[in-house]
N, C-alpha and C positions, 0 to 999 in steps of 0.2 A: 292802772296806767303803766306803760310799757314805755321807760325809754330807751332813746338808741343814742349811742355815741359817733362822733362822725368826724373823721380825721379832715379837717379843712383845705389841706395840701390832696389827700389823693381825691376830696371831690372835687379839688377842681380840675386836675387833671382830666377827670375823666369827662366833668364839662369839656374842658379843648377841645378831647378827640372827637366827641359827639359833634361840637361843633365843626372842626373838622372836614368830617365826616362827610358829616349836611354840605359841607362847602366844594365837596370833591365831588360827590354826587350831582349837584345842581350844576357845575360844569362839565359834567360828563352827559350830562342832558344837553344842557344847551349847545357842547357841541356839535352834538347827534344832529340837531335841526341848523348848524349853522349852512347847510349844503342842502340840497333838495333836487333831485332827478325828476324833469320830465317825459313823460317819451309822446312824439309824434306820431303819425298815421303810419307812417312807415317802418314804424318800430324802431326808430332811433332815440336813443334817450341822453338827455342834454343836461350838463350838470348848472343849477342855479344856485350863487351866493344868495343867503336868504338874508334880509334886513326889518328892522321892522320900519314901517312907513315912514314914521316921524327920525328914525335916529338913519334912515341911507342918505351916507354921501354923496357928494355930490357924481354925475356919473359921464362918460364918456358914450359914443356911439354903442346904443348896444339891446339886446334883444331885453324883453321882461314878462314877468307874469302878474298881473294885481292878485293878489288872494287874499284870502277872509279866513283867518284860522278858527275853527269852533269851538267852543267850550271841550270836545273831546280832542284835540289837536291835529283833526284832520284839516287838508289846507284844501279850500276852493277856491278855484281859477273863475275869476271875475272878468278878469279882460286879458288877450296876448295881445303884444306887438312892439314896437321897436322905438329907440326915441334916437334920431339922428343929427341932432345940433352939433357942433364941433363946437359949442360950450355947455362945458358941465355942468353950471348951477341951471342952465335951462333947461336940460334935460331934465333933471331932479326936480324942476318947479313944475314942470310937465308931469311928472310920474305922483307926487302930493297930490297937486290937484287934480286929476284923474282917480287916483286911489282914496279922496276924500268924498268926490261924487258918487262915487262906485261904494264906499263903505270898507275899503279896502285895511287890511292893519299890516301886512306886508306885503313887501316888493321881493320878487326874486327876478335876481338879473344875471342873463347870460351872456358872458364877455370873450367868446371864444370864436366869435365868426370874423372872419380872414378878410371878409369885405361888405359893402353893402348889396351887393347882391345874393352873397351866401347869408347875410342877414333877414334879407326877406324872403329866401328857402325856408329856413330855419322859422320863421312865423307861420308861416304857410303850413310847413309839417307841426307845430305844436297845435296849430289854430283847429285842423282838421282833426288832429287826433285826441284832441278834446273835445270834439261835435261827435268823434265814434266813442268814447269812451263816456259820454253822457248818453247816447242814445241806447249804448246798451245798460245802461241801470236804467232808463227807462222801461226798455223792455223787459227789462226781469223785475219790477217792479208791476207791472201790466200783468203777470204770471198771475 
């Protein structure tokens, strides 16, 4: 029988750092996904605050995507389009229940369009360019 002596102070030091660690890392992830670019048919690409369903604020005039993050972290777009109430929690009660129908677990919403017109540009080019960028995994899936 082998025993070992174990200085009480430096293990726990070195628990901290571990822990730490673990605690710098899991936010350096998380912020990774806190943002998320789509790009439209026209190759324009729009940057989206990402939320998860249950914890997005409440939200103002403004474009979105439902998506469904999968067990490997890739995010699928469920539904695009816009919620234009000039109240917040109704837009937000609009985008839950939409993303609860849909199976959705987040929201990515982009807050960047200058009007309601350049709003529904901006649906139009994500809407399309997620019809050509499903069609061609179709196709090469078909291969």
């Amino acid at each position: 029988m082998v025993a070992r002596i174990i200085e009480l102070a430096v293990y726990r030091a070195q628990r901290t750092l571990a822990h730490e660690e673990t605690a710098r890392r899991a936010a350096q992830a998380h912020e990774a996904t806190r943002f998320h670019f789509w790009t439209g048919a026209s190759g324009k690409r729009y940057v989206h605050s990402v939320y998860d369903l249950v914890e997005c604020p409440p939200l103002p005039a403004a474009n979105y995507v439902l998506v469904r993050r999968d067990s490997n972290g890739r995010p699928h777009a469920l539904s695009i389009g816009r919620v234009t109430s000039s109240v917040p929690s109704l837009n937000l009660a609009e985008l839950r229940h939409r993303g609860a129908e849909l199976g959705a677990n987040e929201v990515h919403v982009h807050l960047l369009a200058e009007n309601a017109k350049v709003g529904k540009l901006i649906e139009f080019d994500l809407r399309t360019g997620q019809v050509d960028t499903a069609m061609s995994r179709f196709a090469g899936q078909a291969h």
